[in-house]
N, C-alpha and C positions, 0 to 999 in steps of 0.2 A: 727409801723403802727397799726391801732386798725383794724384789721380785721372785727370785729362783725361787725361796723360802715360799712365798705367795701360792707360786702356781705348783706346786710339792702339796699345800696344803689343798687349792682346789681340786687338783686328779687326784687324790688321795681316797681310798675306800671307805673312809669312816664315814660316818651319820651327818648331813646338816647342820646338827647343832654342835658338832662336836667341831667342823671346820667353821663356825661360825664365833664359837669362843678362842680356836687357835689365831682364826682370823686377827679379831682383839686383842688380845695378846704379841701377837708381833707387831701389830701397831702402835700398842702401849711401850714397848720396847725401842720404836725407834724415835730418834729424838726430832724429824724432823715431819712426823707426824702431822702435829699441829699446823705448820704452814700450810701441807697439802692439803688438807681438810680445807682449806679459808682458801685454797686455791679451788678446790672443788665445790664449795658454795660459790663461790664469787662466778665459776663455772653455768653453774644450777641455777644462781638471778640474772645470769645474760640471754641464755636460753629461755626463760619465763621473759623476760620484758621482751625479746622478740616476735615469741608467740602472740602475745599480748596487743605489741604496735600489730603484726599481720591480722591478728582475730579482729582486731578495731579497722584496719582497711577494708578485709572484706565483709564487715558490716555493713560497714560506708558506703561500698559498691550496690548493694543489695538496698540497703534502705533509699540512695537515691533513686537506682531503676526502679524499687518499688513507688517513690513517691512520682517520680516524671511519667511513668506509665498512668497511673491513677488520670495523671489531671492531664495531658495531651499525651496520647497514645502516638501520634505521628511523629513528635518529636522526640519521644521517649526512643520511640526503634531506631533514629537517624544517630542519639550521640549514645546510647546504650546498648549495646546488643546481647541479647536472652544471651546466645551460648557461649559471648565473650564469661558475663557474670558466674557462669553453670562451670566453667572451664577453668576460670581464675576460682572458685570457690575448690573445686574437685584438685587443683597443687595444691593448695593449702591443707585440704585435708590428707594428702599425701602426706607431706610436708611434715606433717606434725602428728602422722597416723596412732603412734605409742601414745600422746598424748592428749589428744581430743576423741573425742568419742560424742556420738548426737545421740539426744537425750530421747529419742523414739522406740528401741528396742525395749519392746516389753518382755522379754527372754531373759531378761539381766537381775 
């Protein structure tokens, strides 16, 4: 992909859409196009199954302290701890801030 060409067309003054069909076009033009795309999906499903495995751990974390708290609260706080669970949830949503978003904002 000829880069220079790329970033000519993104600082370029024209409209959106007009850099958005040049875009297209240079890429319809170069031949190795194609790979990069299947390198960029292949990209796109590592990043999604990672998210994926992490949103399923810190489920896991959460569902157990929710359920060991329920049924003996004393042994719940010995191998759980509230602000470990608060703490490891709060990287994750770091982590992956562009891409999770919690379904509470009624603003949206």
């Amino acid at each position: 992909m000829n880069i220079k060409s790329l970033k000519d067309i993104v600082n370029s003054e024209t409209p959106d859409s007009l850099k958005y069909l040049k875009i297209i076009q240079l890429l319809a033009s170069d031949e190795n196009a194609l790979s990069d795309m299947i390198k960029i999906l292949d990209e796109e499903r590592r990043i999604k199954k990672e998210l994926i495995m992490d949103m399923n751990l810190e489920l896991s974390r959460a569902h157990i302290y929710i359920d060991l708290r329920q049924e003996n609260k004393s042994e719940a706080k010995e191998s759980f701890n509230k602000n470990f669970i608060i703490d490891e949830i709060a990287k994750f949503y770091f982590k992956y801030k562009s891409m999770v978003k919690h379904c509470f904002n009624r603003f949206n």
